[in-house]
GUSEMAR-361375 format. One record per atom (N, C-alpha, C, O): residue number from 0; atom name; x negated, y, z. Coordinates in Angstrom, 1 decimal. Each point is the difference from the previous one (the first is absolute). Layout:
BEGIN
<NUM, 'CA', <X, Y, Z>>
...
This chain:
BEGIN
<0, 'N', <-4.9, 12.8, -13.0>>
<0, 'CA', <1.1, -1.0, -0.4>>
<0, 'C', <0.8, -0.4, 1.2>>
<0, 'O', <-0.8, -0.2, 0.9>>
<1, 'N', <1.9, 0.0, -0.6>>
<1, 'CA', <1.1, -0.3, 0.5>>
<1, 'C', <0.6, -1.1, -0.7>>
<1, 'O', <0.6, -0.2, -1.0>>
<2, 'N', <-0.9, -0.8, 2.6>>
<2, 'CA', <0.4, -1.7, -0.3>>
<2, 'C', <1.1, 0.2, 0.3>>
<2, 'O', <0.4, 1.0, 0.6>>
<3, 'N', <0.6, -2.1, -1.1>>
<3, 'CA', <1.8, -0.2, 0.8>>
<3, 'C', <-0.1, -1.3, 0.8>>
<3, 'O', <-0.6, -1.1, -0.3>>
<4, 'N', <1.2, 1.6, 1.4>>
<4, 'CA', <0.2, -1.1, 0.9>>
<4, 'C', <0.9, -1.0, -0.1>>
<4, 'O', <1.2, 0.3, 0.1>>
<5, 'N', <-1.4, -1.1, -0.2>>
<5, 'CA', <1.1, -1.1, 0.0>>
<5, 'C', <-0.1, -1.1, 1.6>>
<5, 'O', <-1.2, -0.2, 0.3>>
<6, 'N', <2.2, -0.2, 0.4>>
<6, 'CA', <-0.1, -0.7, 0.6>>
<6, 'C', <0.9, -1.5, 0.0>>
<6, 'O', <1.1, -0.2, -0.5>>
<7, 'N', <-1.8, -0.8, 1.3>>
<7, 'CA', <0.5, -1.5, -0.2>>
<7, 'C', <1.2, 0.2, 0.8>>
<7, 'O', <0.2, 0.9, 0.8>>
<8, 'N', <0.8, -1.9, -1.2>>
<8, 'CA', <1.5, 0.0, 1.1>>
<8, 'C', <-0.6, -0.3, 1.1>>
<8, 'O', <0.5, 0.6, 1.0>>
<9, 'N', <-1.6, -1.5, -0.8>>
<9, 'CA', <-0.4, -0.1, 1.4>>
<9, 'C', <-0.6, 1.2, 0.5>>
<9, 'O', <0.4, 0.5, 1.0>>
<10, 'N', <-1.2, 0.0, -1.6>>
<10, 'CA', <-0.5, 1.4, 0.6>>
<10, 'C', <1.0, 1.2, 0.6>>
<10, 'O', <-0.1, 0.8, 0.9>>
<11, 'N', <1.4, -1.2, -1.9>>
<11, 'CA', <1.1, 1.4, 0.6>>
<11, 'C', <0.5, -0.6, 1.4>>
<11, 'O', <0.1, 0.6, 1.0>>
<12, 'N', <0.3, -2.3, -1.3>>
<12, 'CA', <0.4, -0.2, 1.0>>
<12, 'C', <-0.5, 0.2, 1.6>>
<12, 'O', <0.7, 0.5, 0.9>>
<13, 'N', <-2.3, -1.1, -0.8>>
<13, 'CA', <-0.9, 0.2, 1.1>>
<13, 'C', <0.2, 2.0, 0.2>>
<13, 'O', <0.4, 0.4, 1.1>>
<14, 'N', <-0.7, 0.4, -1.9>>
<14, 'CA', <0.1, 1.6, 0.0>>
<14, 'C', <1.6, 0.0, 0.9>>
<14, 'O', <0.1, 0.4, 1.2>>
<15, 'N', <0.6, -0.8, -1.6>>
<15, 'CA', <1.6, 0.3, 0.7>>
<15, 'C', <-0.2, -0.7, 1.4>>
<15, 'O', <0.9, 0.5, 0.6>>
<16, 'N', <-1.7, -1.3, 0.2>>
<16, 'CA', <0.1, -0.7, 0.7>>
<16, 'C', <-0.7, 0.6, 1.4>>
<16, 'O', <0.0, -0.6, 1.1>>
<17, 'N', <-0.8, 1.9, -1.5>>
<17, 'CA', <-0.4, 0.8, 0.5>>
<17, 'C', <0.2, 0.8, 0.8>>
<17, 'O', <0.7, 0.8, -0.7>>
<18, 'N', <-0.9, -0.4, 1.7>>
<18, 'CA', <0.6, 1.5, 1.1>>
<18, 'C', <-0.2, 0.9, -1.0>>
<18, 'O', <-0.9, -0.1, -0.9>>
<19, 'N', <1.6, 1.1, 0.9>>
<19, 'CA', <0.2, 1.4, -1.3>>
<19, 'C', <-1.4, 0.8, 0.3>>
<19, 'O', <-0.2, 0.8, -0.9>>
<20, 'N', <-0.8, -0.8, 2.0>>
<20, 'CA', <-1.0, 1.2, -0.1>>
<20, 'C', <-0.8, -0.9, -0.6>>
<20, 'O', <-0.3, 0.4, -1.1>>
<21, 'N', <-0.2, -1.5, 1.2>>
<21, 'CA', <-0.6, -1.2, -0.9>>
<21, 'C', <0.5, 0.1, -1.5>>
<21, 'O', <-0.7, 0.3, -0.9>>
<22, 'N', <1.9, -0.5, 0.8>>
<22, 'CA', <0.0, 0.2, -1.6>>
<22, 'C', <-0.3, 0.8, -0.3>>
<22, 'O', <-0.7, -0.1, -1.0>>
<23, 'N', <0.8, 1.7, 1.4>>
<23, 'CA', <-0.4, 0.5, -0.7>>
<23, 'C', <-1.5, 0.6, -0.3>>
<23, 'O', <-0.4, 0.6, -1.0>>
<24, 'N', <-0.4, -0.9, 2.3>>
<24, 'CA', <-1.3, -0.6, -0.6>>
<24, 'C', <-0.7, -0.4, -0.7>>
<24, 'O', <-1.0, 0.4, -0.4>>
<25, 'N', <1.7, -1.6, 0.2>>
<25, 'CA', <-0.3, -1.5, -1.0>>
<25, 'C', <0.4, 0.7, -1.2>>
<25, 'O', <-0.7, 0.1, -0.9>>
<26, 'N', <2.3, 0.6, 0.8>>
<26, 'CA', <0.3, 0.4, -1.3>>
<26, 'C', <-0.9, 1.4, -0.7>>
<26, 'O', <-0.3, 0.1, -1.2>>
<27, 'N', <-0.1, 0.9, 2.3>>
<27, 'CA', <-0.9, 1.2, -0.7>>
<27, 'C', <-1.4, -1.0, -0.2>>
<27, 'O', <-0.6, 0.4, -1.1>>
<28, 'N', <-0.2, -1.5, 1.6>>
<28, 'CA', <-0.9, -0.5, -0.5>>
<28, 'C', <0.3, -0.6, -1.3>>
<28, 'O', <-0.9, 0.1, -0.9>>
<29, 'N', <2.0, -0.7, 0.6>>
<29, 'CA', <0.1, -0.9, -1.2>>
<29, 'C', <0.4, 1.3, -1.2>>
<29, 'O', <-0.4, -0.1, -1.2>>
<30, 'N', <1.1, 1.0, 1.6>>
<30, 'CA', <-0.3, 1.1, -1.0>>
<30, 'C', <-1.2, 0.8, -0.1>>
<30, 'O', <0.1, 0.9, -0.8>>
<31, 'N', <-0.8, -1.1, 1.3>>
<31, 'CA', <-1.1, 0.9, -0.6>>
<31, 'C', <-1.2, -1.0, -0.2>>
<31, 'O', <-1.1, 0.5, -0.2>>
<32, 'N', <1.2, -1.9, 0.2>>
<32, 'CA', <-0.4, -1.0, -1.1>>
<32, 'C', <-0.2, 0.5, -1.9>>
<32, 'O', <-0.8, -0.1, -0.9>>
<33, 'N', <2.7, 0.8, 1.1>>
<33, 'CA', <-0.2, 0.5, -1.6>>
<33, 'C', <-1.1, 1.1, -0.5>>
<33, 'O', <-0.4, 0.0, -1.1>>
<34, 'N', <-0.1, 1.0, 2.0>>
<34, 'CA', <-0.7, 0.5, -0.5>>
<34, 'C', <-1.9, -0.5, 0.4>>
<34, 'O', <-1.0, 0.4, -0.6>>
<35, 'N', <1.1, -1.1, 1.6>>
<35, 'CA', <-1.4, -1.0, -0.5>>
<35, 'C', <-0.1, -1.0, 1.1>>
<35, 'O', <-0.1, -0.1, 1.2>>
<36, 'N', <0.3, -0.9, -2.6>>
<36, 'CA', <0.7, -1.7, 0.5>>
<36, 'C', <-1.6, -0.4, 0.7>>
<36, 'O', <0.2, -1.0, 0.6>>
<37, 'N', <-1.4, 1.3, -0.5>>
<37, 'CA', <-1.2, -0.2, 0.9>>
<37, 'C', <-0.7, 0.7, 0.9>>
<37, 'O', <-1.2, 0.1, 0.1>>
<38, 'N', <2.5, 0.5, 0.7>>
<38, 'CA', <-0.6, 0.9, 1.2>>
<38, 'C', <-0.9, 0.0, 0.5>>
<38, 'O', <-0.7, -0.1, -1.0>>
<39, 'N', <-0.1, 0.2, 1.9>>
<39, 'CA', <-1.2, 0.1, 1.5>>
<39, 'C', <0.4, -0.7, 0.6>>
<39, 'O', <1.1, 0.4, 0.4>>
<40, 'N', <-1.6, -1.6, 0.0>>
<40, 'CA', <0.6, -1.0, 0.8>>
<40, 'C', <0.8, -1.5, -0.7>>
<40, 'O', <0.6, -0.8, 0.7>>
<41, 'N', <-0.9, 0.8, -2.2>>
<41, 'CA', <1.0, -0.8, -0.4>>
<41, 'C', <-1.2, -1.4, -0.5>>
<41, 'O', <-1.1, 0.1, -0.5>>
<42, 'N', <2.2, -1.7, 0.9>>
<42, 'CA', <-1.0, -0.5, 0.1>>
<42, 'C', <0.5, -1.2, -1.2>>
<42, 'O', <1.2, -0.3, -0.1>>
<43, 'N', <-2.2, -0.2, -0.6>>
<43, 'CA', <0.7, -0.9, -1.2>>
<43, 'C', <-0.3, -1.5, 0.6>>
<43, 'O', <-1.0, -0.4, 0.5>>
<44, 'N', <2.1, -0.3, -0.5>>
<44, 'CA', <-0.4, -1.2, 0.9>>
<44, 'C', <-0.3, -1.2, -1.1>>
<44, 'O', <0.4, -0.1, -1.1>>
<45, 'N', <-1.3, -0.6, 1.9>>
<45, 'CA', <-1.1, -1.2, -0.7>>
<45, 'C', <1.0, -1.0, -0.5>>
<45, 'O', <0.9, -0.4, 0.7>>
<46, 'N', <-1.3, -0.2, -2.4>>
<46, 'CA', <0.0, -1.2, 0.2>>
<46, 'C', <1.5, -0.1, -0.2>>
<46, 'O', <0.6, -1.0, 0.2>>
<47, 'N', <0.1, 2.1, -0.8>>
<47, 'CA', <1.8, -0.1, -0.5>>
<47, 'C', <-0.2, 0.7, -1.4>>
<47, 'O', <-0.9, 0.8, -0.3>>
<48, 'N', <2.0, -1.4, -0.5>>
<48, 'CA', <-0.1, 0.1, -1.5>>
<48, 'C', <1.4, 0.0, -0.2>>
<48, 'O', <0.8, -0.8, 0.3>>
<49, 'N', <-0.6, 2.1, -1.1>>
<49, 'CA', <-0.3, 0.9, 0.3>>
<49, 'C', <-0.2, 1.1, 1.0>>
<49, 'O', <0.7, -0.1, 1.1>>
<50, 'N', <-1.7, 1.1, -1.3>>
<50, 'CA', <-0.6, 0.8, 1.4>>
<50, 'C', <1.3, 0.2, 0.6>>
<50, 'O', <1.1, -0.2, -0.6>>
<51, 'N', <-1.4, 0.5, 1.9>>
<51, 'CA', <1.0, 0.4, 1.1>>
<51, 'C', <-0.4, 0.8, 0.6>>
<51, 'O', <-0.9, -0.4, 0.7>>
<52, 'N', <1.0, 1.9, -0.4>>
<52, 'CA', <-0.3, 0.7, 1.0>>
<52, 'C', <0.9, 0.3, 1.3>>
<52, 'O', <1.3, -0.1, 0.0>>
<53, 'N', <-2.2, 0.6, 1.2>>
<53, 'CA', <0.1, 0.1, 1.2>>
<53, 'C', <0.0, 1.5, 0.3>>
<53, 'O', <-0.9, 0.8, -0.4>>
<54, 'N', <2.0, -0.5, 1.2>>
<54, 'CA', <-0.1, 1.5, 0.1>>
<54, 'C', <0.6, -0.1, 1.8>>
<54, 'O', <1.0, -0.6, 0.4>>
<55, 'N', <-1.8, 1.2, 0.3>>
<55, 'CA', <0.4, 0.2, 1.8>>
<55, 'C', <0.9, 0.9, 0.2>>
<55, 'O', <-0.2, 1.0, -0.7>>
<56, 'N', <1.4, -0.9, 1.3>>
<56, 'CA', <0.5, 1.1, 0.4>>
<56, 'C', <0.8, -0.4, 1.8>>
<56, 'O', <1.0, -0.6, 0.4>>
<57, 'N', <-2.0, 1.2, 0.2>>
<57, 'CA', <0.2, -0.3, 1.3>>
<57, 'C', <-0.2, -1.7, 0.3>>
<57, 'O', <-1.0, -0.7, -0.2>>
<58, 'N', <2.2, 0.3, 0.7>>
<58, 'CA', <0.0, -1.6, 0.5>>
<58, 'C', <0.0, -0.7, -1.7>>
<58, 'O', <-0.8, -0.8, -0.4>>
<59, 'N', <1.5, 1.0, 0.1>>
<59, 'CA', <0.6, -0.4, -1.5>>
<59, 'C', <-1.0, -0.3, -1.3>>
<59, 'O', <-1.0, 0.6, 0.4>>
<60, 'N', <0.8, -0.9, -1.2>>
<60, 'CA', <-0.4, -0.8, -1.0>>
<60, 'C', <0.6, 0.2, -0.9>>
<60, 'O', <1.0, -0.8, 0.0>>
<61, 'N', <-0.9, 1.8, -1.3>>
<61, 'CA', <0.6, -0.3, -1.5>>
<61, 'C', <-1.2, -0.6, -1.2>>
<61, 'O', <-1.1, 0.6, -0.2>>
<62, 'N', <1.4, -1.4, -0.2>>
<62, 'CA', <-0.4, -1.2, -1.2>>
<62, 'C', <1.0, 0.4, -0.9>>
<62, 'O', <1.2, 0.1, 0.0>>
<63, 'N', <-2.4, 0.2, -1.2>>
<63, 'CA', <0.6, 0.4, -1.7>>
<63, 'C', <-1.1, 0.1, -1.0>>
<63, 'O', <-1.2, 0.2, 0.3>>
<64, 'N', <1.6, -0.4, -1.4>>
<64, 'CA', <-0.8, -0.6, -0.9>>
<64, 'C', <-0.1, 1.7, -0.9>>
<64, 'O', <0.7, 0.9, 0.3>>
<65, 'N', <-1.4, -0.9, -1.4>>
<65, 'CA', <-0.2, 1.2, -0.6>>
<65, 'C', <-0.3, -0.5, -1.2>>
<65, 'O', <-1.0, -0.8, -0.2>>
<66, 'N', <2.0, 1.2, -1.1>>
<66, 'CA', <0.1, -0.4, -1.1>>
<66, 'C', <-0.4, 1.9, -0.6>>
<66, 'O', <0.7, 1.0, 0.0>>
<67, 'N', <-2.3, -1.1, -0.6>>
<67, 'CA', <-0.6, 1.1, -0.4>>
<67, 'C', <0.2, -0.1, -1.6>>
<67, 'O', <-0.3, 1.0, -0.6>>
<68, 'N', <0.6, -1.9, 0.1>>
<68, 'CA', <0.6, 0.5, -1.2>>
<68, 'C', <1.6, 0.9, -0.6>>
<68, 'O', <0.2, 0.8, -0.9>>
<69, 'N', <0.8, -1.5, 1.8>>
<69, 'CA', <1.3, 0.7, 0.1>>
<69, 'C', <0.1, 0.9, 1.5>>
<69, 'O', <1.2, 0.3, 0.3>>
<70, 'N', <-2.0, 0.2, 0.5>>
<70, 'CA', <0.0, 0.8, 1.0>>
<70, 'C', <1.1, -0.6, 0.7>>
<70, 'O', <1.0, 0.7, 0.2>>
<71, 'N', <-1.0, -1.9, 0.4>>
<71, 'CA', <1.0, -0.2, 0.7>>
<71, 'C', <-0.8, -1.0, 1.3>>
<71, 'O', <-0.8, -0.9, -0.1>>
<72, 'N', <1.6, 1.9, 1.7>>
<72, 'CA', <-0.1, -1.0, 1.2>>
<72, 'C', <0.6, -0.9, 0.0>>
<72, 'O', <1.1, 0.4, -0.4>>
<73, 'N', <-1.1, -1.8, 0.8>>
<73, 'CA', <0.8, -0.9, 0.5>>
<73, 'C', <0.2, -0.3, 1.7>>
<73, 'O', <-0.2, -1.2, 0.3>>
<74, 'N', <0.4, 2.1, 0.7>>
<74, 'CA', <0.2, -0.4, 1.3>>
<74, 'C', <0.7, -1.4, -0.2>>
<74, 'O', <1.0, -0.4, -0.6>>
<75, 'N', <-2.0, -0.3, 1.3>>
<75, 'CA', <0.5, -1.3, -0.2>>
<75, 'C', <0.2, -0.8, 2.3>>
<75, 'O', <0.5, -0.9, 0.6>>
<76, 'N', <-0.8, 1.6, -0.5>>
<76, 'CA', <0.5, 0.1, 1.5>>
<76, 'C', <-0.8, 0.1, 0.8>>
<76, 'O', <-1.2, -0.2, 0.2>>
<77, 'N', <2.3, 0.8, 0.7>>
<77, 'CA', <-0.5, 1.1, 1.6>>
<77, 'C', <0.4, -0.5, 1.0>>
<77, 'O', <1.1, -0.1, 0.5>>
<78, 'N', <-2.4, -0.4, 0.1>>
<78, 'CA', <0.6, -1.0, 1.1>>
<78, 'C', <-0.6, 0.9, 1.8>>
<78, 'O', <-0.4, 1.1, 0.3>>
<79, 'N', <0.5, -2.0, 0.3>>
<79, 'CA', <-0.9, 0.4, 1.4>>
<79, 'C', <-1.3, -0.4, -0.1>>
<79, 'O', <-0.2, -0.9, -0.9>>
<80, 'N', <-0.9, 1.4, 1.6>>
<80, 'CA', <-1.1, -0.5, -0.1>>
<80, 'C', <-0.5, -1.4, 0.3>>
<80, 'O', <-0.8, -0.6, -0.7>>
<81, 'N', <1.3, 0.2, 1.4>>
<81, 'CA', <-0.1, -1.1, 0.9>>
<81, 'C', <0.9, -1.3, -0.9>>
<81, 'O', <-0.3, -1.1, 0.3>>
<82, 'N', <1.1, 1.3, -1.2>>
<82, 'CA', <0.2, -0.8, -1.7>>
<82, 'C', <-0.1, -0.1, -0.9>>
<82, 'O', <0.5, -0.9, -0.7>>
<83, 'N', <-1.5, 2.1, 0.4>>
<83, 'CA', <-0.2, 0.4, -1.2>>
<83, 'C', <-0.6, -0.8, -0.9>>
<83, 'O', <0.0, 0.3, -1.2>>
<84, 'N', <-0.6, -1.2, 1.5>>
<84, 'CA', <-1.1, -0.7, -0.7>>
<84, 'C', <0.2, -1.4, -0.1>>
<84, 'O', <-0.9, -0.9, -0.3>>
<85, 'N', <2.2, 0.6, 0.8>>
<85, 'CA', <0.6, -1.2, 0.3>>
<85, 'C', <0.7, -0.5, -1.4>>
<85, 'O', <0.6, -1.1, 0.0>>
Protein backbone atom coordinates (compact mmCIF):
# COMPACT_ATOMS: atom_id res chain seq x y z
CA UNK A 1 0.00 0.00 0.00
CA UNK A 2 1.17 3.48 -0.85
CA UNK A 3 0.47 6.35 1.68
CA UNK A 4 0.13 10.17 0.18
CA UNK A 5 2.05 12.59 1.67
CA UNK A 6 0.73 15.57 2.73
CA UNK A 7 2.71 18.27 4.28
CA UNK A 8 1.94 21.27 6.98
CA UNK A 9 2.61 24.99 5.55
CA UNK A 10 5.08 24.98 8.27
CA UNK A 11 6.71 21.87 7.14
CA UNK A 12 7.05 23.30 3.36
CA UNK A 13 8.11 26.38 4.83
CA UNK A 14 11.11 25.04 7.19
CA UNK A 15 11.89 22.32 3.74
CA UNK A 16 12.44 25.78 1.61
CA UNK A 17 14.63 27.18 4.23
CA UNK A 18 17.17 24.72 3.58
CA UNK A 19 20.55 24.51 1.59
CA UNK A 20 19.34 22.48 -1.74
CA UNK A 21 21.65 19.08 -0.91
CA UNK A 22 19.67 19.09 2.48
CA UNK A 23 16.43 19.35 0.91
CA UNK A 24 16.81 17.10 -1.07
CA UNK A 25 17.61 14.50 1.46
CA UNK A 26 14.93 15.48 3.71
CA UNK A 27 12.74 15.47 0.61
CA UNK A 28 13.87 11.64 -0.85
CA UNK A 29 13.34 10.70 2.98
CA UNK A 30 9.87 12.18 3.26
CA UNK A 31 9.00 10.44 -0.01
CA UNK A 32 9.73 7.17 0.69
CA UNK A 33 7.69 7.53 4.06
CA UNK A 34 4.91 6.78 1.28
CA UNK A 35 5.96 3.47 0.76
CA UNK A 36 6.56 2.53 4.53
CA UNK A 37 5.55 5.34 6.92
CA UNK A 38 7.59 2.94 9.89
CA UNK A 39 11.06 2.55 8.59
CA UNK A 40 14.19 1.10 10.76
CA UNK A 41 14.99 3.69 12.87
CA UNK A 42 11.62 5.39 13.33
CA UNK A 43 10.71 6.51 16.72
CA UNK A 44 6.99 7.21 18.11
CA UNK A 45 7.38 9.85 20.66
CA UNK A 46 5.80 9.55 24.35
CA UNK A 47 3.00 11.01 25.83
CA UNK A 48 1.40 13.15 22.52
CA UNK A 49 -2.11 12.53 21.24
CA UNK A 50 -2.35 12.08 18.64
CA UNK A 51 0.93 9.65 17.89
CA UNK A 52 3.73 11.62 16.46
CA UNK A 53 6.50 10.04 14.79
CA UNK A 54 10.18 10.76 14.51
CA UNK A 55 12.22 10.02 11.58
CA UNK A 56 16.43 11.04 11.59
CA UNK A 57 17.79 12.21 8.47
CA UNK A 58 21.29 13.38 9.12
CA UNK A 59 21.25 16.68 11.56
CA UNK A 60 17.48 17.09 10.84
CA UNK A 61 14.37 15.72 12.47
CA UNK A 62 10.98 15.15 10.47
CA UNK A 63 7.72 14.75 12.79
CA UNK A 64 4.45 13.27 11.21
CA UNK A 65 1.63 11.59 12.25
CA UNK A 66 0.18 8.35 10.20
CA UNK A 67 -3.49 8.21 9.53
CA UNK A 68 -3.75 4.11 8.70
CA UNK A 69 -7.13 4.21 7.93
CA UNK A 70 -7.04 6.84 4.89
CA UNK A 71 -3.25 6.07 4.13
CA UNK A 72 -2.22 9.34 4.65
CA UNK A 73 1.32 11.10 6.13
CA UNK A 74 1.02 14.23 7.78
CA UNK A 75 4.79 15.78 7.85
CA UNK A 76 3.99 18.01 10.39
CA UNK A 77 7.60 19.46 10.73
CA UNK A 78 11.29 19.34 9.96
CA UNK A 79 13.31 21.01 12.06
CA UNK A 80 17.20 20.87 13.15
CA UNK A 81 18.10 18.55 15.75
CA UNK A 82 18.93 20.68 18.30
CA UNK A 83 14.88 22.14 18.07
CA UNK A 84 13.22 19.61 17.35
CA UNK A 85 11.56 18.78 20.46
CA UNK A 86 11.09 22.30 21.52
Amino acid sequence: MVYTIKMSSAARRQLRKLDRPTQRRVAQRINGLADDPRPSGVVKLTDVTPPVYRVREGQYRILYNINDNQLIVLVLRISHRSEAYR
